[in-house]
N, C-alpha and C positions, 0 to 999 in steps of 0.2 A: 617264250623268253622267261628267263627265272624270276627276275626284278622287274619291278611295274617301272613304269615309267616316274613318278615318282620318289622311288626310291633311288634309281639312276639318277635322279635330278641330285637327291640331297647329296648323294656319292659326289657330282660333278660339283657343286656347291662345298662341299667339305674340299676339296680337292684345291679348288680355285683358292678360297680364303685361306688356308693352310698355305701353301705356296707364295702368298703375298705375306703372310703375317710371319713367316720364319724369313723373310727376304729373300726369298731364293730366286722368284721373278716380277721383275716391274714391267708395268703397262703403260704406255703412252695411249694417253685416250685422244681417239681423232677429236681435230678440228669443231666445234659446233654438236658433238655428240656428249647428251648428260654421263656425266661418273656410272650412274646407275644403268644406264641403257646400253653402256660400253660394257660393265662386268654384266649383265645379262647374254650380250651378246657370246661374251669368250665361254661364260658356262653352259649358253645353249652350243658352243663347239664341242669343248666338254662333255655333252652330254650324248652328240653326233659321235664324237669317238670311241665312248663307250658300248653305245648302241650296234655299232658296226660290229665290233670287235664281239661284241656277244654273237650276234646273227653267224658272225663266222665259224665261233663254236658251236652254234646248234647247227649247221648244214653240217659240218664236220660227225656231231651227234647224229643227224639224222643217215647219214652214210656208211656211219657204224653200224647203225640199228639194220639196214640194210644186207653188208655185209651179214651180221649175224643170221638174218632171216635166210640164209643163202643156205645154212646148214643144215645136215639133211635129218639126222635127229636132231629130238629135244634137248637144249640146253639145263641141265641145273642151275639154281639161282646162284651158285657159287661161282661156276663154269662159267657164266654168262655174265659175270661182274669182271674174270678175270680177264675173257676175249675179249671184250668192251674195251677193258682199259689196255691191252696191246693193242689192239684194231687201232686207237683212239692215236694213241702215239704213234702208227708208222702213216695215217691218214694227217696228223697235224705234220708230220716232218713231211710228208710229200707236198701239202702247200706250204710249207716254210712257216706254218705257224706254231708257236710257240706255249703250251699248255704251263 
């Protein structure tokens, strides 16, 4: 993965109090659950969806890489930056995901 876990964290943390602080979304914190254990919570979801959505593009990356090995000469490093990135976009449009 590119970003530590960490740095996904701060990402989901910026994301969360940005959101809240421009007023764009309000939380209703359950019943009996501290303020602080409620926004832990929504950042550790935050943090779940970042994560995912990475994983997705590196199986995506790793399928490219794939494909490329499939070729029967050697690539040049120019050659092989350019296949990458078509490979890359007709592999993310076939699962519907979005680069």
């Amino acid at each position: 993965m590119r970003l530590s876990e960490e740095k996904i964290f701060r990402i989901a943390e910026r994301i969360h109090d940005e959101l809240v602080a421009r007023d764009l979304v309000r939380y209703r914190d359950p019943v009996g659950i501290k303020p602080a254990a409620a926004r832990g919570a929504r950042i550790r979801a935050i943090v779940d969806f970042i994560t995912a959505d990475l994983k997705v593009e590196e199986d995506i990356d790793a399928e490219v890489e794939k494909i490329l090995d499939t070729y029967s000469r050697v690539l040049k490093a120019t050659e092989r930056d350019v296949l990458r990135r078509k490979h890359k976009e007709d592999v993310a449009r076939r699962r519907n995901y979005e680069l």
